[in-house]
C-alpha positions in Angstrom: -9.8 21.5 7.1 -8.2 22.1 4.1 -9.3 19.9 1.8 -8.0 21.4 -1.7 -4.2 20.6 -1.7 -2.4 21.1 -4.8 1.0 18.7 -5.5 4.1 20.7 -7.1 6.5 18.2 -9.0 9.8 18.9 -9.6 12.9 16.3 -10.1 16.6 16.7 -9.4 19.1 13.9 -9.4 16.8 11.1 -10.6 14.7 11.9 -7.9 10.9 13.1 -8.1 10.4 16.0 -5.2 6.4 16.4 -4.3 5.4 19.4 -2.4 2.1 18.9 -0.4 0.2 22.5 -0.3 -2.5 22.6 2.3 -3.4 19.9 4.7 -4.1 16.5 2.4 -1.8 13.9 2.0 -3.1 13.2 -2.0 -1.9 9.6 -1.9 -3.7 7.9 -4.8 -2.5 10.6 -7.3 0.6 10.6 -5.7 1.2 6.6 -6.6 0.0 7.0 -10.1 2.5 9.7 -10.5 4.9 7.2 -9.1 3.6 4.3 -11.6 3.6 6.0 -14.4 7.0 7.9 -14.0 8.9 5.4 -12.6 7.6 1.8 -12.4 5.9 0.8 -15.5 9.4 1.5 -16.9 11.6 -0.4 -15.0 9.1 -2.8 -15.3 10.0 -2.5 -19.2 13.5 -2.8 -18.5 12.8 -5.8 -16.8 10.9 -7.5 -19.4 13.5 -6.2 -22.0 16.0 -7.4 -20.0 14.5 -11.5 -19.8 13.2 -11.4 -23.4 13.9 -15.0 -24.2 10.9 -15.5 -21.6 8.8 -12.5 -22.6 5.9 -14.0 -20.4 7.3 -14.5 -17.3 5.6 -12.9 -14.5 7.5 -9.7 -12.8 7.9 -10.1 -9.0 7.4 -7.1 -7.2 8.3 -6.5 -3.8 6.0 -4.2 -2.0 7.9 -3.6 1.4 5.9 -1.3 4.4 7.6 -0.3 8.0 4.6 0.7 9.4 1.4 -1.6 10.4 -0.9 -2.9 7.1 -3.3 -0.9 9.1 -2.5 2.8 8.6 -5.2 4.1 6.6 -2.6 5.7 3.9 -1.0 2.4 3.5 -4.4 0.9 2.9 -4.6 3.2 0.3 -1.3 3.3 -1.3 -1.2 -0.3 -1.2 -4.8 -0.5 -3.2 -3.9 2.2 -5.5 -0.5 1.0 -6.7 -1.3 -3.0 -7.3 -4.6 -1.7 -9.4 -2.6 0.6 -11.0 -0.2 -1.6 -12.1 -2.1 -4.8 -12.3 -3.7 -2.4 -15.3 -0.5 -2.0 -17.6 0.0 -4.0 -20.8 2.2 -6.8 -20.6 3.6 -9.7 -18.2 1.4 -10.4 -15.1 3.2 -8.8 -12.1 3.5 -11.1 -8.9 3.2 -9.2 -6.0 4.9 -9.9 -2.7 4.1 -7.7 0.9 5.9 -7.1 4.0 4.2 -5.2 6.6 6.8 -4.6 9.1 5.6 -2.7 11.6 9.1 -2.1 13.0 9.4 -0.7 16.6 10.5 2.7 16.7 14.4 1.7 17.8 15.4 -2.0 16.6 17.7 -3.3 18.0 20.6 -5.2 16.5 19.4 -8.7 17.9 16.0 -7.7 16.1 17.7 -5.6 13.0 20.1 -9.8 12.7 17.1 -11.8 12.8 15.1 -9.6 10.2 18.3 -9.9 8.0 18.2 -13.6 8.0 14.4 -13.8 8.0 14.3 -11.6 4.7 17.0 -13.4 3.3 15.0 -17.2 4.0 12.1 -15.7 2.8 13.8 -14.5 -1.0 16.9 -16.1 -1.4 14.3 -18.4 -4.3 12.3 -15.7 -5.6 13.9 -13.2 -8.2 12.5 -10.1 -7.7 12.6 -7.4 -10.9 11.8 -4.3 -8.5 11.6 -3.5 -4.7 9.0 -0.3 -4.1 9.7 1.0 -0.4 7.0 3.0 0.6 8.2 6.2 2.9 11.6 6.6 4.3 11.8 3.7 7.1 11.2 1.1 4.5 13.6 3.0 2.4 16.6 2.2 4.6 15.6 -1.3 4.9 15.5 -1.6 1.3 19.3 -0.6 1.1 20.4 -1.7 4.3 18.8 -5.4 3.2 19.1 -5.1 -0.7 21.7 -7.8 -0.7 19.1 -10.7 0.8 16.2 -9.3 -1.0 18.4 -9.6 -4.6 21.5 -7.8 -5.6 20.8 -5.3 -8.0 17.1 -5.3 -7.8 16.2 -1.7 -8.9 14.5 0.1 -6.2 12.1 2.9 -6.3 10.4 4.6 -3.1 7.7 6.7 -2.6 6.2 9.2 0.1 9.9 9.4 1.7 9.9 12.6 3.9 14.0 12.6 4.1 15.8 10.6 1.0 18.4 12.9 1.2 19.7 11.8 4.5 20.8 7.8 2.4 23.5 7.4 0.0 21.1 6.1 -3.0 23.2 4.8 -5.6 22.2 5.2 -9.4 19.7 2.5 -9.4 17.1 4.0 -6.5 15.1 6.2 -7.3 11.4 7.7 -5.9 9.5 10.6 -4.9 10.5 12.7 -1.9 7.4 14.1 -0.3 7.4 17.3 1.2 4.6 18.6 3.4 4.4 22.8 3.2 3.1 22.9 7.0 3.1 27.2 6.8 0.6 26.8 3.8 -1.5 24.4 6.0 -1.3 26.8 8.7 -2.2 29.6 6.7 -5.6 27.8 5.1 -6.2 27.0 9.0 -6.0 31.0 9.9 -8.2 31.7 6.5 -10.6 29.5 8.1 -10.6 30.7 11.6 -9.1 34.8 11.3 -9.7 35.5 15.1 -7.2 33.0 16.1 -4.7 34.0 18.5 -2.5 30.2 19.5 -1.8 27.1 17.8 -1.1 24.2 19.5 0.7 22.0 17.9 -0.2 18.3 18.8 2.2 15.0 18.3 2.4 11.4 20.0 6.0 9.8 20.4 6.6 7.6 17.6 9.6 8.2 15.6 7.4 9.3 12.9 5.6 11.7 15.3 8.6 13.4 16.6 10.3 13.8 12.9 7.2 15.3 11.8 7.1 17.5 15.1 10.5 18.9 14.1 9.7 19.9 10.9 6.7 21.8 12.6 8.7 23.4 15.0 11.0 24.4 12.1 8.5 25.3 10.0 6.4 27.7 12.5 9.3 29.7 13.6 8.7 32.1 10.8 4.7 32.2 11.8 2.9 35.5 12.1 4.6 37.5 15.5 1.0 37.8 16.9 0.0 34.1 17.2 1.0 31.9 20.3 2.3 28.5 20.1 2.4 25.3 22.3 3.8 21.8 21.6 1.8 19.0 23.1 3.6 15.8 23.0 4.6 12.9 25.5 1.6 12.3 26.8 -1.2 9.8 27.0 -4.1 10.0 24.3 -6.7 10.5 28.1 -3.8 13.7 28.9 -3.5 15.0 25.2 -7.7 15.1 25.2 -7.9 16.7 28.9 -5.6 19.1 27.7 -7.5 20.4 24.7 -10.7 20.1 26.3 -9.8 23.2 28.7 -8.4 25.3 25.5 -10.1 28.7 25.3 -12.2 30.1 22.2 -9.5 31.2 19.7 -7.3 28.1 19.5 -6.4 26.4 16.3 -5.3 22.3 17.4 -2.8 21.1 14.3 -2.1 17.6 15.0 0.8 16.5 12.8 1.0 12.5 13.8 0.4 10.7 16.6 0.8 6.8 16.2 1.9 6.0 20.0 1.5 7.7 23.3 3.1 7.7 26.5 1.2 4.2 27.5 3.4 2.8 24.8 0.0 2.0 22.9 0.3 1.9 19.2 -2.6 3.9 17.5 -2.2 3.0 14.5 -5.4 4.5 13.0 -5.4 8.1 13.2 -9.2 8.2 13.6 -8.8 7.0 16.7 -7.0 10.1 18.7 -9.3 12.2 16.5 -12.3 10.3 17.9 -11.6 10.4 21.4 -10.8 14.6 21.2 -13.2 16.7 22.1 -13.9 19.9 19.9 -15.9 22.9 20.3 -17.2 25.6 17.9 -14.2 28.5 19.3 -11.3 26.0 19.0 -10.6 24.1 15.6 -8.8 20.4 15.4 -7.1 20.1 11.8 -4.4 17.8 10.5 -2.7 16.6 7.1 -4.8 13.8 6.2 -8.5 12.9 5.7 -9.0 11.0 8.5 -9.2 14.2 10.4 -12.2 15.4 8.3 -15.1 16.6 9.9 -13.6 15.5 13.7 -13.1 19.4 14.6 
């Protein structure tokens, strides 16, 4: 496991890109680069902009597609209410959703979130709506009239921003993960390796991310042999790596459901239940895979 991964910042069109080297997803210094850059001053604005009631608290809308229990969104969601609880100023209300949206809503379900969100803050008057990763991105802008017209938004840890229309008022860090460098610190690790297999489960995040590996590793070293395991079970994906031969290198790039339709929504769990032996490595991007192969 890699566990030094630097962050490259760059920004183009109001937008702040983040390039993850190696295999950890740095997500605390990622949301303080996000605060500092981009909340705390259109929490300013705000302020600036109600100054006949200079105390009023800022609502924030915090808004999540995924389960409350991913460990990253723990995280995140820790990191960036400390970090901005911690600024000078108004006290800042936070709100939460925690969507946990299936991986293709329909548009009964897509209607009745619409009206639920626009029930829930059609009262409140929210000063700034922070999506965290592309999913809660589009729902920001696909439900920005319900949650308040003209609410600035900014998003973080969005793999594919540039897919949206974002008007002039959104604004956020893309993240980027480098998934040749990861490979590469892998074959550092582990020079005798001859395959890869690449691992995923079959969640729309999984199979985005599986892309981008298959993308990513077509330019990989002409010697080394690659295999995509994905639409199985978590029992079939483990039987399968328990017969891989010495020389192996297991990248698992997400895998939040399976074939059982279960939602694993804590990565330790599929890293748990693999087996691993001293010939065949298990690595991934984030630290829940740390010291599980």
């Amino acid at each position: 496991m890699c566990r030094d991964a630097p962050g490259a910042v760059t920004r183009s069109d109001g937008v702040l890109h983040w390039e993850l080297r190696g295999a950890r997803v740095p997500s605390m210094r990622l949301i303080r680069v996000v605060v500092a850059a981009l909340v705390w001053p259109l929490l300013g604005w705000a302020g600036a902009a109600t100054a006949a009631d200079p105390d009023r608290p800022r609502h924030v809308l915090l808004l999540y597609a995924e389960s409350r229990l991913l460990p990253a969104i723990v995280e995140g969601d820790t990191t960036f209410r400390s970090t901005v609880a911690s600024s000078p100023g108004a006290p800042v209300v936070f709100h939460t959703e925690f969507l946990d949206l299936p991986p293709t809503p329909s548009a009964a379900y897509r209607q009745r979130l619409r009206d639920l969100l626009r029930v829930k803050y059609q009262d409140v008057h929210l000063d700034l709506i922070m999506a965290f990763a592309s999913r809660a991105l589009r729902i920001a802008l696909d439900h920005r009239d319900e949650l308040g017209p003209g609410v600035p938004i900014v998003f973080a840890a969005a793999d594919s921003p540039g897919d949206l229309e974002l008007p002039t008022d959104v604004t956020g860090v893309q993240m980027m993960i480098s998934m040749m460098d990861t490979l590469e610190a892998a074959l550092r690790l582990q020079p005798e390796t001859r395959r890869v297999v690449v691992v995923a489960g079959t969640g729309g995040l999984d199979q985005r991310w599986l892309a981008a590996a298959r993308t990513a590793f077509a330019d990989a070293p002409a010697h080394l042999e690659f295999a995509y395991v994905t639409d199985l079970s978590l029992e079939a994906v483990a039987a399968k790596l328990a017969a891989l031969p010495d020389g192996t290198i297991v990248l698992l790039v997400a895998f939040l459901r399976d074939t059982d339709g279960r939602n694993l929504s804590t990565p330790e769990r599929p890293c748990r239940d693999w087996p691993s032996h001293r010939g065949c490595r298990s690595m991934g991007w984030g630290a829940p895979s740390w010291g599980r192969g």
